[in-house]
C-alpha positions in Angstrom: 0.0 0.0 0.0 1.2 3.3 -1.0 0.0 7.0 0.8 -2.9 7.3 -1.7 -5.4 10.0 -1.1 -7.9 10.1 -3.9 -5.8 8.2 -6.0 -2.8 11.1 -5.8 0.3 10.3 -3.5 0.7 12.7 -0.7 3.5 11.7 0.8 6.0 11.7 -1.8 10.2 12.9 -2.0 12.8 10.8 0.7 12.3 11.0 4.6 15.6 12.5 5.9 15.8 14.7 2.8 12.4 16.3 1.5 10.2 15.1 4.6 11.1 14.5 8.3 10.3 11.6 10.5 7.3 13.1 11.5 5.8 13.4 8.2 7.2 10.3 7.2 5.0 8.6 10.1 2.0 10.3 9.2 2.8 8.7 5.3 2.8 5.6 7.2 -0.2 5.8 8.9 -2.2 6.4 5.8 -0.6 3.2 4.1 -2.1 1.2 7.3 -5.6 3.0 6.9 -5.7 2.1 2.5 -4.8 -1.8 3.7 -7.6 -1.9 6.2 -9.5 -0.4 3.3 -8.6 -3.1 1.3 -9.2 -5.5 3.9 -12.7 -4.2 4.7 -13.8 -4.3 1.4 -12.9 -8.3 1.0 -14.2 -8.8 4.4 -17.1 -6.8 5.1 -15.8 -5.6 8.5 -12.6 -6.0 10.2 -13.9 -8.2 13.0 -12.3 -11.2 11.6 -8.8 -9.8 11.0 -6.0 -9.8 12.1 -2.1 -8.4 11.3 0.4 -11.2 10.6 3.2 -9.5 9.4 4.1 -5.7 8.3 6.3 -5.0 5.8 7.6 -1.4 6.0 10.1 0.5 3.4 11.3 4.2 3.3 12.4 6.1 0.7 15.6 7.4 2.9 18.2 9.6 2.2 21.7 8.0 2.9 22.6 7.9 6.6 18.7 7.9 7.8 18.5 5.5 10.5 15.1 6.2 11.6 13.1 3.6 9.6 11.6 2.2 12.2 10.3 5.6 14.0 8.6 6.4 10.5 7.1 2.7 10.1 5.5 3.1 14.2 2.9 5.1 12.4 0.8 2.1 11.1 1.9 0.0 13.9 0.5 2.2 16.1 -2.7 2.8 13.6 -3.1 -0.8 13.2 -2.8 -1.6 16.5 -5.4 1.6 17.8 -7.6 -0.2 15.1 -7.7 -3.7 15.4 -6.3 -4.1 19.6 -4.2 -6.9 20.0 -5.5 -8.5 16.7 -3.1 -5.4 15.2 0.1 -6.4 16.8 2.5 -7.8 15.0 5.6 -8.7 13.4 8.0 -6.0 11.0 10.4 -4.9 9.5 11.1 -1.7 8.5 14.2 -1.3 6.1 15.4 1.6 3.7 15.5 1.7 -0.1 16.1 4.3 -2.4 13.3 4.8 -4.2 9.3 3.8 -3.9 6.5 3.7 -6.9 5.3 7.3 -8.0 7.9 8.7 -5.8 6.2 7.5 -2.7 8.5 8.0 0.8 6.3 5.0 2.1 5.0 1.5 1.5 3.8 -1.0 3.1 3.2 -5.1 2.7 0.7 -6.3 5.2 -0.1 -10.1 5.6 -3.6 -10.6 7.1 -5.0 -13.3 8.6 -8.9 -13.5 8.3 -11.0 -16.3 10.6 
């Protein structure tokens, strides 16, 4: 899931660079809220799911080391969300760039039942 508002990115450019940790953890919260979208929409509520696994990657400038401050912002959304059913396991790892320029994306394995 990218930060997709409308269909536009709003987060875009590289955390440590054009956006700071801050705004990079708001980027990641909206990536949690589009997969429980997405979930939702296959599910018909989220009563049944739960977070498996989170997948985190930042568009970082060289020498960020804050990944994992930027990728708290769906952890904490998802866990706010879905209480323990929202905890999880992560990673949260830098790359240098993300599709349309995102600073965020995320990979969420769900388990529904």
């Amino acid at each position: 899931q990218l930060p997709l508002l409308a269909g536009q990115i709003q987060y875009a450019g590289i955390v440590g660079e054009d956006l700071d940790v801050e705004a990079g953890y708001e980027a990641a919260k909206l990536c949690a809220l589009n997969a429980l979208s997405v979930l939702k929409a296959e599910t018909g509520d989220l009563d049944s799911v739960s977070i498996v696994r989170l997948g985190g990657y930042v568009a970082s400038a060289l020498g960020f080391s804050a990944h994992a401050n930027v990728i708290n912002g769906a952890s904490d959304l998802l866990a706010s969300v879905l209480g323990d059913k929202g905890i999880h396991a992560r990673l949260a790892v830098g790359v240098a760039s993300l599709p349309l320029g995102a600073a965020v994306e995320l990979e969420v394995i769900a388990a529904v039942g």
